[in-house]
C-alpha positions as CSV (number, residue, x, y, z in Angstrom):
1,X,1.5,4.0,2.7
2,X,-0.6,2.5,1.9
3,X,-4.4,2.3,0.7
4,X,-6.0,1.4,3.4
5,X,-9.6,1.6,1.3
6,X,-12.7,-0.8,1.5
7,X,-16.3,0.2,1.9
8,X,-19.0,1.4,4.8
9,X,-21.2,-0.2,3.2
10,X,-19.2,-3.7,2.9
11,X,-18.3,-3.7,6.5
12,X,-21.6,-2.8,7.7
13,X,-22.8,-6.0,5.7
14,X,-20.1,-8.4,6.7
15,X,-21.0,-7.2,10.5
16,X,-24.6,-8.3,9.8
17,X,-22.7,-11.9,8.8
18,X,-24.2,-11.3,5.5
19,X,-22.3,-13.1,2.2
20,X,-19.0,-11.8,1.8
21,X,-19.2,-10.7,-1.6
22,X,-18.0,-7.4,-3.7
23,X,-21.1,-5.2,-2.3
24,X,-19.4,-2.2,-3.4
25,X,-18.7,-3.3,-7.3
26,X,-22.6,-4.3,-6.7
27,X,-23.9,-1.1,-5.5
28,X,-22.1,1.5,-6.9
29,X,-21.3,3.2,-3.7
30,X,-18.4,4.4,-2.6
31,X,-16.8,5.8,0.7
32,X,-14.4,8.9,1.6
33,X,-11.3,7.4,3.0
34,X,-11.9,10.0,6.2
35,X,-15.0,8.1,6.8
36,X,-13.6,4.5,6.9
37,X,-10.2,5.6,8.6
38,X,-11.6,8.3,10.9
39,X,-12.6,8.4,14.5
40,X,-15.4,7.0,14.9
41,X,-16.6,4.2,16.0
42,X,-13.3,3.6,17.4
43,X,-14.5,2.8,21.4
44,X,-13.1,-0.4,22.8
45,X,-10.1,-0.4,20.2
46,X,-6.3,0.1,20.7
47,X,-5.1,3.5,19.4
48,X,-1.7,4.9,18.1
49,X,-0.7,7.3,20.3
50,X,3.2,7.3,20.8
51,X,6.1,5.5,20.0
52,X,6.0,1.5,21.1
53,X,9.3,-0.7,20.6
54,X,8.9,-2.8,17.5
55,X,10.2,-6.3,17.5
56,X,10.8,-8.3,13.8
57,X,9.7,-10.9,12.6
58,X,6.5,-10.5,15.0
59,X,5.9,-6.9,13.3
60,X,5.1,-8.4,10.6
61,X,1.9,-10.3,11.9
62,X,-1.2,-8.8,12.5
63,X,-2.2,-7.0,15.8
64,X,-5.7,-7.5,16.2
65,X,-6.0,-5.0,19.0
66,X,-6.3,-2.2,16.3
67,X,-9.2,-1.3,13.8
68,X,-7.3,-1.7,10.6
69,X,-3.8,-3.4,9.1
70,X,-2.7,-3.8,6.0
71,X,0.3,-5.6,3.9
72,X,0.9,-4.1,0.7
73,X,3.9,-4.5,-1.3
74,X,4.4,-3.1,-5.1
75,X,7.0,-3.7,-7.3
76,X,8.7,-3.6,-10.7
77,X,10.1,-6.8,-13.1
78,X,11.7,-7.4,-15.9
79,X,11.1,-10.3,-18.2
80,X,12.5,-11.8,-21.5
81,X,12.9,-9.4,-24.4
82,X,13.1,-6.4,-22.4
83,X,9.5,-6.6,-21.0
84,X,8.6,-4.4,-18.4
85,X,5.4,-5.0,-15.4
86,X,4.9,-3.8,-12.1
87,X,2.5,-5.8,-9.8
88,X,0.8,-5.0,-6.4
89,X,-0.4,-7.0,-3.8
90,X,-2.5,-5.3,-1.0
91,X,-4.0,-7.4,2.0
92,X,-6.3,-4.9,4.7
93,X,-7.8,-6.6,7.5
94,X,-10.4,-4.6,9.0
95,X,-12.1,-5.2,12.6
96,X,-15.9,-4.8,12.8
97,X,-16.2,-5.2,16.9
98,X,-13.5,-5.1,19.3
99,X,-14.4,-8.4,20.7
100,X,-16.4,-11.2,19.3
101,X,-19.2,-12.4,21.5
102,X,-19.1,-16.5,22.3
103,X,-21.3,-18.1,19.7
104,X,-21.6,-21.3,17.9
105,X,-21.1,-21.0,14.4
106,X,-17.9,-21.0,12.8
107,X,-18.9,-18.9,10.1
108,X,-18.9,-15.7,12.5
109,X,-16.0,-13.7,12.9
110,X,-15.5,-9.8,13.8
111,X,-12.3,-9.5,11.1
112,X,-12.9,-8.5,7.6
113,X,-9.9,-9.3,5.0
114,X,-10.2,-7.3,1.4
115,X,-7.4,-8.0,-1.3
116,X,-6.1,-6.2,-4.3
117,X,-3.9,-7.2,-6.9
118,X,-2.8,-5.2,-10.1
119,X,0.0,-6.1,-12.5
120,X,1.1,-3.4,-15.3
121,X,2.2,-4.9,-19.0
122,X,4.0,-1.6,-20.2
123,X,5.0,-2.4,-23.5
124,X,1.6,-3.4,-24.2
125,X,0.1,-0.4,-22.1
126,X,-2.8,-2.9,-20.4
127,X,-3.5,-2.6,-16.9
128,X,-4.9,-5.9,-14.9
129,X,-6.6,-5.6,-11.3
130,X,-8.8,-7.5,-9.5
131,X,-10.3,-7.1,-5.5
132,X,-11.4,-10.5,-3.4
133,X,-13.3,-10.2,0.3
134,X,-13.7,-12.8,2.6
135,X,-14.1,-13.1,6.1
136,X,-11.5,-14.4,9.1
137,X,-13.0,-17.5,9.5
138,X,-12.7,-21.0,8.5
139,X,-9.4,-20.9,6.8
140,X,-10.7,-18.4,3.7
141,X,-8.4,-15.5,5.4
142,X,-6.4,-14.5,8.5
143,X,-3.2,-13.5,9.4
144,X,-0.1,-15.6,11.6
145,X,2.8,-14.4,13.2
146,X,4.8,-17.3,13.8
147,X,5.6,-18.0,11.0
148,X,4.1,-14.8,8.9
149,X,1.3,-15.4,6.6
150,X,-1.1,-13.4,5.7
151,X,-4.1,-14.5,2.8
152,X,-6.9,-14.3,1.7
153,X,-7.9,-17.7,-0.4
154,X,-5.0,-18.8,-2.7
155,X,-3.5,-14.7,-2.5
156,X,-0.9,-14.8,0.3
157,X,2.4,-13.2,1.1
158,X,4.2,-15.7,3.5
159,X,7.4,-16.0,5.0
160,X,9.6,-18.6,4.0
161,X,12.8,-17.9,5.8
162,X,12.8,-16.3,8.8
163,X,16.6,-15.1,7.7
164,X,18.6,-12.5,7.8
165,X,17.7,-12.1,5.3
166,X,14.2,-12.7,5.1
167,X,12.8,-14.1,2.5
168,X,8.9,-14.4,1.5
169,X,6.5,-15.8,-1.2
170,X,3.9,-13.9,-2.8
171,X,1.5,-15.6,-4.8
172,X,-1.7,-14.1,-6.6
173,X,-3.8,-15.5,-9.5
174,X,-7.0,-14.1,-11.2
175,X,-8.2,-15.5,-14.2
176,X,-5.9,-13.8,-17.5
177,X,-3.0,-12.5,-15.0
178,X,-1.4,-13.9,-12.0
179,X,2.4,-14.1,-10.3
180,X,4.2,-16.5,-8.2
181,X,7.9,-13.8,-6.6
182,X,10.3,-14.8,-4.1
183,X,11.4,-12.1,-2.2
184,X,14.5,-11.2,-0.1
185,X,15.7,-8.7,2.1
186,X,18.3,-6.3,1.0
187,X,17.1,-3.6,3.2
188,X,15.6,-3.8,7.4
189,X,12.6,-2.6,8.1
190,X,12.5,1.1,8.7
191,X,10.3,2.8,11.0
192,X,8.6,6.1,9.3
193,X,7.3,9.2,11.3
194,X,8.9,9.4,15.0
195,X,10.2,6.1,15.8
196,X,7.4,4.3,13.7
197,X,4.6,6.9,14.6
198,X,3.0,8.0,12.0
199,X,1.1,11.3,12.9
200,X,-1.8,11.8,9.6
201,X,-3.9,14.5,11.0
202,X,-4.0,17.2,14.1
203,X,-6.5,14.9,16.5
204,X,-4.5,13.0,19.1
205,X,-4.2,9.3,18.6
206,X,-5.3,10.3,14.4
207,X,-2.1,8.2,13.8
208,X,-0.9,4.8,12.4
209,X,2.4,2.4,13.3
210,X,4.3,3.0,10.2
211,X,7.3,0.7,8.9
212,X,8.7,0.2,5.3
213,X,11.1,-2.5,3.5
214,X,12.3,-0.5,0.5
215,X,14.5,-2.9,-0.6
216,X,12.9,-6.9,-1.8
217,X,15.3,-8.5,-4.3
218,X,12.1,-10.5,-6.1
219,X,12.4,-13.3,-9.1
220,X,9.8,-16.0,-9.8
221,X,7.1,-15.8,-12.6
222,X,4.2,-14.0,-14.4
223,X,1.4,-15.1,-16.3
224,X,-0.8,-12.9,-18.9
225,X,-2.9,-14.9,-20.5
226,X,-1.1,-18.0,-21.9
227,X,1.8,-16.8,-21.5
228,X,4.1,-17.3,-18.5
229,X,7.5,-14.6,-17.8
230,X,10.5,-15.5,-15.9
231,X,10.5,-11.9,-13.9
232,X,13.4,-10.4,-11.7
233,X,13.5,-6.9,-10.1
234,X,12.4,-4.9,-7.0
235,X,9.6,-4.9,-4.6
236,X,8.7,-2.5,-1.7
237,X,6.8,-3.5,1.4
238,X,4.8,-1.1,3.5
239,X,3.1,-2.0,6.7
240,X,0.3,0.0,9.0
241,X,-1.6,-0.8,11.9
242,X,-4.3,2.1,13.4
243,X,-7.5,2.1,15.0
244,X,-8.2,6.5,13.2
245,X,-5.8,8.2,10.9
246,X,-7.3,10.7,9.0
247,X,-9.5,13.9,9.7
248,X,-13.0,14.9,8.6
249,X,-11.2,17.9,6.7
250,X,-8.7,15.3,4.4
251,X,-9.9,14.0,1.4
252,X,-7.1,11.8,0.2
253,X,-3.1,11.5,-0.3
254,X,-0.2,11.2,-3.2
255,X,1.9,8.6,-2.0
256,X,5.7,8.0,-3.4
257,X,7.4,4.9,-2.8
258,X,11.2,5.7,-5.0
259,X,14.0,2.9,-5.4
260,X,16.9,5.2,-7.0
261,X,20.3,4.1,-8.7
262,X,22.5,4.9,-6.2
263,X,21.3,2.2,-3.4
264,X,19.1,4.9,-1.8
265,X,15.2,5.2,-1.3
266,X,12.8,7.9,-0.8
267,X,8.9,7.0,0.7
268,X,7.1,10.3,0.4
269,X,2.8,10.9,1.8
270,X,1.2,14.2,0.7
271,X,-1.7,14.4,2.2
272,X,-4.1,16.5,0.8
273,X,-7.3,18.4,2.4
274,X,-10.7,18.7,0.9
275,X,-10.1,21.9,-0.2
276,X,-7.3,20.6,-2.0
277,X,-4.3,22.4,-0.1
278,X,-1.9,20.2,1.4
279,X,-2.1,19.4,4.7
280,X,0.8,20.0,7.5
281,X,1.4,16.3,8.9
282,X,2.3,15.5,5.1
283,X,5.6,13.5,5.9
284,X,8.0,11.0,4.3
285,X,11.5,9.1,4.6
286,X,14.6,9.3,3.2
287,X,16.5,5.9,3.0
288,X,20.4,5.9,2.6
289,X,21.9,2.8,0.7
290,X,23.0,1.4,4.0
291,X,19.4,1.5,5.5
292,X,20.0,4.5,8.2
293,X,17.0,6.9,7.5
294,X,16.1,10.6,8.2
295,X,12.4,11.9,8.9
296,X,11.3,14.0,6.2
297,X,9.1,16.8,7.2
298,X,6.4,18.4,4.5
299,X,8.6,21.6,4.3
300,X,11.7,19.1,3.3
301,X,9.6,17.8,0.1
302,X,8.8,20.4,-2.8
303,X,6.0,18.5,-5.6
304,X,5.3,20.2,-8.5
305,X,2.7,18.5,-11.3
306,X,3.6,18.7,-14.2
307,X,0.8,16.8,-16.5
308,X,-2.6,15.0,-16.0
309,X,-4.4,12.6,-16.8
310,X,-8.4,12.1,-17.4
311,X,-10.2,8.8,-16.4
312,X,-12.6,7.8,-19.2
313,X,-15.1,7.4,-15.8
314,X,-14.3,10.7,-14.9
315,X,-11.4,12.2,-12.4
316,X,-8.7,13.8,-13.1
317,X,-5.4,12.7,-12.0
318,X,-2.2,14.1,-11.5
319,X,0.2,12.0,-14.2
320,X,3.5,13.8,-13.9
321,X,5.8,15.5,-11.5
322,X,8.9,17.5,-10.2
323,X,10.0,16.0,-6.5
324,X,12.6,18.0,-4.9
325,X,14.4,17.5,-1.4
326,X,16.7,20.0,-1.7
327,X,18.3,19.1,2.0
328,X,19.8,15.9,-0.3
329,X,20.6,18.1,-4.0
330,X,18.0,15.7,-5.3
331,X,15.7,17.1,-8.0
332,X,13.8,14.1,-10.0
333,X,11.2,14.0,-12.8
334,X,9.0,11.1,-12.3
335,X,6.4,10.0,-15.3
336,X,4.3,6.7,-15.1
337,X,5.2,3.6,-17.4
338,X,1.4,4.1,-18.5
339,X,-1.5,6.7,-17.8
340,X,-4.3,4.2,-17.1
341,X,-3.3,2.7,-14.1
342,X,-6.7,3.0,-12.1
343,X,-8.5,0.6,-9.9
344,X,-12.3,0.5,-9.8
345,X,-12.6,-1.7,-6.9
346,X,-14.5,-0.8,-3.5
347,X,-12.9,2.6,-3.3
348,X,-11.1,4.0,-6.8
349,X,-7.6,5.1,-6.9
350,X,-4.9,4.8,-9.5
351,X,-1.7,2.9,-8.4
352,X,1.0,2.6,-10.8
353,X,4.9,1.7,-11.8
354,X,7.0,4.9,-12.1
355,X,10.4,5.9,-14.2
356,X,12.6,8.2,-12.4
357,X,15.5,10.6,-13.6
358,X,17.0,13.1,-12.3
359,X,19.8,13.9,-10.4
360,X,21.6,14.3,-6.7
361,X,24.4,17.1,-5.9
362,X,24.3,17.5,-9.9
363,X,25.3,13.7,-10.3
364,X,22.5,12.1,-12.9
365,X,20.6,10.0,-11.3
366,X,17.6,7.3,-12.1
367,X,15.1,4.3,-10.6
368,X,11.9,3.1,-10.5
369,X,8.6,2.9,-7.9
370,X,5.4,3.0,-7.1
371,X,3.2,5.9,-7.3
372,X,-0.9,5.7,-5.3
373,X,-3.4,8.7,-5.9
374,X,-6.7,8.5,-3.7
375,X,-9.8,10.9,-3.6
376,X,-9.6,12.4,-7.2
377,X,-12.6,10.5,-8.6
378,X,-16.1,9.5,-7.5
C-alpha cells in the first residue's frame, strides 16, 4: 500500500509557489497521515466511491482528477558472493488545487511530486535512504501514460515494453548508493479490495483505487559506494489513486507485501486506530501462483508480534511477527533482514526487506518481502 506520506507544511509552501525544497527535514515538523490523506480540503476533486473498470497499460499513468497517486515498488536482490539488498522506489504526486488558474509563468503548477528511495546492504546491516521534491513543471517531474513514465529528476520508473509482458526501467541515484533494474512481468495486475476499491475507513468515498503486481522478475545493477553489484531477484509494484482515505480516528498501518516459494503472494494492510486497536476495514489479498486472487477480509488475517525494536530517535516498532490465514493452512514467521530500517524523511516510517518461513497445509514453506510501519514515532 503504500506510503502515501509528505508534509502539510510542504504542500502548503509549494501552493504559495515557494522553492521546492525538503521543508519538512528543515523544520522539524511532521504530519499525521489522517491529516494529509483525510477529507478535507477535498471540494472540486474526484473521489473513490465504487468500482470503475480499469484498463492496462493506461492504469498505470497518473489520473490527475484525484488528490493523491503514488508508484511504489520494493524489492529484494541478490549479488555476487551471496550478497543480499532490498531497495524501494516511491513516487507520490500530490494535487494542491483542482484546477490551475491561466497564468504566465511556467514555473507554476498545482501538482506536487515527492520521492523516496531506500536500499538495504544486509550483510553489512547499513540502511541507505534519501527523499527529493520538486514540482510538475518544466520537465523536473510529472507523470505520462502513453508510454508510462513517471519521475522526478533523474529517479524514474518507465516502461520500456509495453509487452505481455511488460517490462520497465527503474533507475535511482543519490550520492554513496544508487540502482539501475529491469523489470518484467510474471504476474498481471491484480485489483485489491472489491474490484480495485479499496475501502480504508467507515466515511463514504474514504477509499483509494487499489492494484498490485506481485510478481517483477528484476536484474540490472547496484552501487554502494565504489562499488557496483550485478543484482537479480524480485520486485513488487503497488499503485493508489484517492482524493481521502483515512479517518480522523486512524493513526497509521502495518503493511505486508509476501512473495512465497510456492509461486503464491500474500499483500496484507492493518490498519491501526489511534487508540491502537485495529481497525475493521483492515483488508488484504491473497495471490495464487497463476495470478487469480481472493479478498482477504481482517477476520481472514491473524498477526501476532513477536519482538520490537527501539529507534535511537525514539518509537518503538514492531520487528517480528506470526501471520496466519488459516482459510489457506498458512502459518509464517516473518523477521526483518535488519532492525534499522527507518526513514527520517518528511513523514517517519520504517520500510524494510523481510525473510519468511513457515509453512502451508503443513508443507514448509519460505520467501521474501517488504514490510512498511507508519505512525509509531514522532
Amino acid at each position: 500500500m503504500a506510503i502515501r506520506r509528505a508534509l502539510s507544511r510542504f504542500l502548503l509552501s509549494a501552493s504559495l509557489l515557494l522553492p521546492v525544497t525538503a521543508a519538512g527535514a528543515e523544520t522539524g515538523v511532521e504530519s499525521r497521515l489522517s491529516e494529509l490523506l483525510g477529507s478535507n480540503d477535498a471540494a472540486g476533486f474526484e473521489k473513490a466511491i465504487e468500482p470503475r473498470d480499469f484498463v492496462f497499460p493506461d492504469d498505470h499513468g497518473p489520473h490527475p482528477g484525484f488528490r493523491n497517486e503514488w508508484w511504489y515498488v520494493t524489492g529484494n536482490l541478490d549479488g555476487e558472493g551471496g550478497r543480499r539488498f532490498g531497495f524501494e522506489l516511491t513516487i507520490f504526486r500530490f494535487a494542491l488545487t483542482p484546477a490551475l488558474p491561466p497564468a504566465e509563468s511556467a514555473w507554476r503548477s498545482n501538482q506536487v511530486y515527492i520521492a523516496h528511495f531506500a536500499v538495504t546492504d544486509a550483510d553489512r546491516e547499513r540502511f541507505f535512504a534519501a527523499e527529493r521534491f520538486s514540482r510538475g513543471a518544466l520537465g523536473l517531474a510529472g507523470a505520462a501514460s502513453s508510454p508510462f513514465r513517471v519521475w522526478i529528476e533523474d529517479w524514474s520508473i518507465a516502461a520500456m515494453d509495453a509487452g505481455p509482458p511488460e517490462q520497465w526501467r527503474l533507475q535511482a541515484s543519490d550520492p554513496g548508493f544508487a540502482v539501475d533494474l529491469a523489470l518484467t512481468a510474471a504476474k498481471a495486475p491484480v485489483l485489491n479490495g472489491n474490484a480495485g476499491l479499496s475501502q480504508k475507513s467507515a466515511e463514504p468515498g474514504n477509499a483509494s483505487y487499489y492494484y498490485s503486481m506481485p510478481r517483477w522478475l528484476t536484474d540490472g545493477s547496484l552501487t554502494l559506494g565504489d562499488d557496483t553489484f550485478s543484482v537479480s531477484g524480485l520486485s513488487w509494484l503497488d499503485r493508489e489513486w484517492s482524493t481521502s482515505a483515512l479517518g480522523a480516528d486512524q493513526l497509521g498501518w502495518d503493511w505486508f507485501a509476501l512473495q512465497l516459494s510456492d509461486g503464491s503472494d500474500l499483500m496484507f494492510y492493518n490498519l491501526r486506530k489511534l487508540d491502537g486497536s485495529q481497525d475493521e476495514q483492515s483488508a488484504g489479498t491473497w495471490i495464487h501462483p497463476d495470478g487469480t486472487s481472493l479478498h482477504l477480509d481482517r477476520d481472514d488475517v491473524e498477526i501476532t508480534v513477536t519482538d520490537t525494536w527501539a529507534s535511537p530517535q525514539g518509537g518503538i516498532y514492531p520487528s517480528a511477527w506470526i501471520l496466519r490465514v488459516p482459510q489457506q493452512g498458512l502459518e509464517l514467521a516473518i523477521r526483518p533482514v535488519m532492525a534499522d530500517q527507518e526513514l527520517f524523511t518528511t513523514v517517519r516510517y520504517w520500510e524494510g526487506a523481510v525473510d519468511v518461513q513457515g509453512e502451508r497445509h503443513g508443507v514448509p514453506i519460505d520467501g521474501r518481502g517488504y514490510v512498511e510501519l507508519t505512525g509509531y514515532a514522532e
